[in-house]
C-alpha positions in Angstrom: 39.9 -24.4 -35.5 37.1 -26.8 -35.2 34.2 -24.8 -35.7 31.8 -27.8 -35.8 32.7 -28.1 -32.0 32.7 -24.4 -31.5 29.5 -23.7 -32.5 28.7 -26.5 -30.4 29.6 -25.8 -27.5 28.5 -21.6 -27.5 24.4 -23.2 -27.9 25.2 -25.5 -25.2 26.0 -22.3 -23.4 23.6 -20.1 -24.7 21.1 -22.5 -23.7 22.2 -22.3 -20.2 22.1 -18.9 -19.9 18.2 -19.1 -20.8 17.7 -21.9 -18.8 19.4 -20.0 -16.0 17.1 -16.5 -16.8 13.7 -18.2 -17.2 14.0 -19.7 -14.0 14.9 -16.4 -12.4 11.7 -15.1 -13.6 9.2 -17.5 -13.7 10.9 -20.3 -11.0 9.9 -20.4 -7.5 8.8 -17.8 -5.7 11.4 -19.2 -2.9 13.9 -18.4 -4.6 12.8 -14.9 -5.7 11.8 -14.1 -1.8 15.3 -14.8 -0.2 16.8 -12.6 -3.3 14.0 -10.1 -2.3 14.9 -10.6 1.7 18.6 -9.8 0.9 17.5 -6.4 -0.7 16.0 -5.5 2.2 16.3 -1.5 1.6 17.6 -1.4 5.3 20.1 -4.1 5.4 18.9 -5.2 8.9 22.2 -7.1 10.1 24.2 -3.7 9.9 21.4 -1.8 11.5 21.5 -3.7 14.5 25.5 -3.6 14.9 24.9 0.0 14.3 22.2 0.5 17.6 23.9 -2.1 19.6 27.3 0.2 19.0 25.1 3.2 20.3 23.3 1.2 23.3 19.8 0.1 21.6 19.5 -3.2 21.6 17.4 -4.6 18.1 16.3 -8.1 18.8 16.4 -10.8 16.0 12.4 -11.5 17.1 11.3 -7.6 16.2 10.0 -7.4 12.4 11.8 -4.4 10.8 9.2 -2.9 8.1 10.0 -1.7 4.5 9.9 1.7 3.9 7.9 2.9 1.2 8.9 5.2 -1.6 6.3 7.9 0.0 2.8 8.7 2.0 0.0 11.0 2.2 -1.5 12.5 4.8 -4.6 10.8 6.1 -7.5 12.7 7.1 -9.7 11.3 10.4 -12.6 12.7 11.9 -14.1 12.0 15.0 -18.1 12.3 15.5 -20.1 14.0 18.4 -20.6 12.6 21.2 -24.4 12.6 22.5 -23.7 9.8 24.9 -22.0 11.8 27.4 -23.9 15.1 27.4 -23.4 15.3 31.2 -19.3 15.6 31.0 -18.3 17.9 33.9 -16.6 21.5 32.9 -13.8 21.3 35.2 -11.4 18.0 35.3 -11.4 16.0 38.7 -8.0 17.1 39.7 -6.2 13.6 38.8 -6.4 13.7 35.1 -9.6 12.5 34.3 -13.3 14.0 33.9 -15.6 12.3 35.8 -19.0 11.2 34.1 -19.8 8.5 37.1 -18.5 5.8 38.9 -21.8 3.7 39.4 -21.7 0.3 37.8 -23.8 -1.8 37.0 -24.4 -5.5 38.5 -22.2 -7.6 35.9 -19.3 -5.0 36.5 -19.4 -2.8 33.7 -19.6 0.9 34.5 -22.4 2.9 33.3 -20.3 5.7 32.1 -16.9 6.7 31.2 -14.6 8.8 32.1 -12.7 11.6 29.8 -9.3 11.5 30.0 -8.1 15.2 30.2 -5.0 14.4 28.1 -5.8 11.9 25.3 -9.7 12.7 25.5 -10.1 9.0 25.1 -13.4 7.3 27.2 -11.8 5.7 30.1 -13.7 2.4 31.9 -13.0 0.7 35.2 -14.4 -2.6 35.3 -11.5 -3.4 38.0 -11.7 -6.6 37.2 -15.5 -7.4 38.7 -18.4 -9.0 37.5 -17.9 -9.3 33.6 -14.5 -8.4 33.6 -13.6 -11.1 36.2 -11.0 -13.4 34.4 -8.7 -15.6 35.6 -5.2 -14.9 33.4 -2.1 -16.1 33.2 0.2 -12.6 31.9 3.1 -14.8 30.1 0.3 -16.4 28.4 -0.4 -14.0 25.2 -3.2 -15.7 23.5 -5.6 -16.4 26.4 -4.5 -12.4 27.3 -5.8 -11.8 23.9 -8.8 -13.3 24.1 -9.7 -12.3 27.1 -9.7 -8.6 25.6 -11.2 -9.7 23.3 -14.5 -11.3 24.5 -15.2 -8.6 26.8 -15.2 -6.2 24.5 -17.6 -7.5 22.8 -19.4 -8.6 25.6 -19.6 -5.2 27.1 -20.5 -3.7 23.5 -17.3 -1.5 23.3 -15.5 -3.2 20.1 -15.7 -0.7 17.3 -16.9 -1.9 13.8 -13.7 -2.6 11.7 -11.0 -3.2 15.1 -8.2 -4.8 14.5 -5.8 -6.6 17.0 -2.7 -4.8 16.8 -0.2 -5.6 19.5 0.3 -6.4 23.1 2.3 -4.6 25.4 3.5 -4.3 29.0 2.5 -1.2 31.6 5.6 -0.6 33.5 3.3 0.6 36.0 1.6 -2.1 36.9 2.9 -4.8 35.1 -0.1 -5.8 33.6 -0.5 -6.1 30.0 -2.4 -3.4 27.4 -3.5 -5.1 24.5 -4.6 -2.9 22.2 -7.3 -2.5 18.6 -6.7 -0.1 16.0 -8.4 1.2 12.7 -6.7 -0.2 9.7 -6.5 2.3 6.4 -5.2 0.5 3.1 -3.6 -1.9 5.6 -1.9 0.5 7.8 -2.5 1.3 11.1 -4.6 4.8 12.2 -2.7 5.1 15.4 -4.7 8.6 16.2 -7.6 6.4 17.3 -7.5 2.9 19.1 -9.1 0.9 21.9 -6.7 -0.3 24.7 -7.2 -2.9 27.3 -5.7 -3.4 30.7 -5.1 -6.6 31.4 -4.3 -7.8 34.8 -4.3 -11.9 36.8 -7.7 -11.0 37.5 -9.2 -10.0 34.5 -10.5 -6.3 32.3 -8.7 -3.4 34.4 -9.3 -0.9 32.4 -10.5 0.2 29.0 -9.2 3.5 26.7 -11.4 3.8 24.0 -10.8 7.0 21.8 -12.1 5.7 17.8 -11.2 7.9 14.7 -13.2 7.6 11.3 -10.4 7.3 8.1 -12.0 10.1 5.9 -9.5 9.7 2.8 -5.9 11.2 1.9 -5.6 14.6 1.9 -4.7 15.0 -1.9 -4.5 19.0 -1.8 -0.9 18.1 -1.0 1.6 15.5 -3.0 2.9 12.5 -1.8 6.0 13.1 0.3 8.9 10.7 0.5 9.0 8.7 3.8 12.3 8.4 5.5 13.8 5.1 6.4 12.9 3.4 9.3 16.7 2.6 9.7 17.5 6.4 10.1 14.3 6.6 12.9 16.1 4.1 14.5 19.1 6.1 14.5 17.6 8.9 15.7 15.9 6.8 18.9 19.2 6.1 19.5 21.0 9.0 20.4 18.0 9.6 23.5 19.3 10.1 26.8 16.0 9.4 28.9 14.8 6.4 28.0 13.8 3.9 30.5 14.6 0.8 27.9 16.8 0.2 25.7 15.4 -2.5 24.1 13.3 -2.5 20.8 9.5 -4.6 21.7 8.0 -4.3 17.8 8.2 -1.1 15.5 5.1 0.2 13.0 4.6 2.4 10.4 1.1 4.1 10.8 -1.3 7.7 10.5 -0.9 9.6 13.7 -1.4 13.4 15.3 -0.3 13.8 19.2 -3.2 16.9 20.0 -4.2 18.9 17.3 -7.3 18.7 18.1 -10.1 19.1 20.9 -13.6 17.3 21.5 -14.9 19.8 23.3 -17.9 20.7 20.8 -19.7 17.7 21.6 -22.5 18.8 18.3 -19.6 19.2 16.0 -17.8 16.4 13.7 -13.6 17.4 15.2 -11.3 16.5 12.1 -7.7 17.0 11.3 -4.6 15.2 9.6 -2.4 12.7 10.9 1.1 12.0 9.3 2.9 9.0 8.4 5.2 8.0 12.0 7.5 5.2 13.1 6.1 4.2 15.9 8.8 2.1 18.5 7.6 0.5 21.3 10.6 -0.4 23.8 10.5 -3.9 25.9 9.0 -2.3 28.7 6.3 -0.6 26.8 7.3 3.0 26.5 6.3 4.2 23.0 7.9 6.6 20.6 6.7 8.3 18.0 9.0 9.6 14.8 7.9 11.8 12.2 8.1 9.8 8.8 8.5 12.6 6.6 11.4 14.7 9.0 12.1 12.5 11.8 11.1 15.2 14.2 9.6 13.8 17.5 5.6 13.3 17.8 4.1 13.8 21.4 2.6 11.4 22.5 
């Protein structure tokens, strides 16, 4: 045997085999990210053949999340109220508490409403005076900023709002575009501010804003199930009205643990990690992270 050549030829290929591992780890991050892609913990490909064979349709577009190992629950409090010390003790009979309709010159009403349901502050600006906007609704960015701008122009952005999505009202047909709290970069869907935009402008404006308190570290983290089996689960619904998947989120939510009727008080409770689904025409759904049991609404 020529071992000359034989040892020759096994450092040629050990030095390959370095070569090869060094760039692994300290090459291009490029590289790293479509390796990283392609262990996706939900291979995404087979998902969608999965809910296309069960009738939900998964666009290509629509961003499926990672899952992480677990959550907490978050804490969120909302604070009293002064501002509407006048709210009436018996709803109006279509949902809503009246507080006054008056509004002022530029449009703006003076007060809100209450929303019997959601107990979110409810303005009609009906597109007059401030909110008065010409808008195209296939146009998403001047939609946006439309929201936007009168928000702050009628002094009802919170402090720390962040754009979250935009989504049709099958109602109407207008578009809700809508500003949540953010909590170690996940949404606080509890709380938001929601605004109803239509070809002539601000419709209407939901605004119900929760404080992010901290974890609730009385209790351990829990493991957070894949979004791929929430998906499942949405499936296998009889009643929906779509079938087709708009944008999905992982995010802190409660449907209505809570009330706001002691205006003096601070209301608190915990919200749990959901997959929240919003179908093509806007419908949401919300999916327990830690049991995939339904949240209302």
């Amino acid at each position: 045997m020529d071992w000359p050549r034989a040892r020759a030829i096994l450092l040629v290929a050990f030095t390959v085999v370095n070569l090869f591992l060094a760039y692994s780890i300290w090459g291009p991050t490029g590289f790293l990210a479509g390796l990283a892609r392609d262990a996706h913990p939900e291979n995404v490909s087979q998902l969608r053949r999965t809910l296309l064979e069960r009738g939900l349709d998964l666009p290509v577009t629509v961003a499926v999340p990672r899952s992480p190992v677990s959550m907490r629950f978050l804490h969120v409090e909302v604070p009293p109220t002064p501002e509407y010390p006048d709210r009436a003790a018996e709803p109006s009979g279509d949902g809503q508490y009246r507080l006054g309709t008056a509004s002022q010159p530029n449009g703006m009403p003076i007060r809100p409403s209450i929303d019997e349901e959601s107990r979110a502050a409810v303005y009609w600006p009906r597109g007059a005076g401030l909110a008065a906007r010409e808008v195209k609704l296939d146009n998403t960015e001047r939609v946006l900023r439309v929201a936007e701008d009168y928000l702050h122009q009628a002094g009802l952005m919170p402090f720390g709002a962040r754009f979250m999505a935009i989504r049709p009202r099958a109602e109407s047909g207008n578009q809700v575009v809508e500003f949540m709290q953010y909590y170690n970069e996940t949404p606080v869907l509890s709380g938001f501010v929601r605004v109803e935009v239509s070809g002539r402008g601000i419709e209407k404006v939901e605004r119900l804003w929760v404080i992010p308190k901290g974890y609730n570290t009385d209790a351990p983290p829990k493991d957070v199930r894949p979004v791929g089996e929430a998906l499942v689960r949405l499936a296998g619904r009889t009643d929906m009205r779509s079938r087709t998947i708009r944008d999905i989120h992982l995010g802190h939510y409660a449907g209505r643990p809570f009330t706001l009727d002691q205006e003096e008080a601070v209301n608190g409770w915990d919200t749990v990690p959901v997959w929240r689904i919003t179908m093509e025409n806007g419908d949401l759904y919300y999916i327990n992270a830690f049991n995939l049991q339904w949240e209302e609404p």
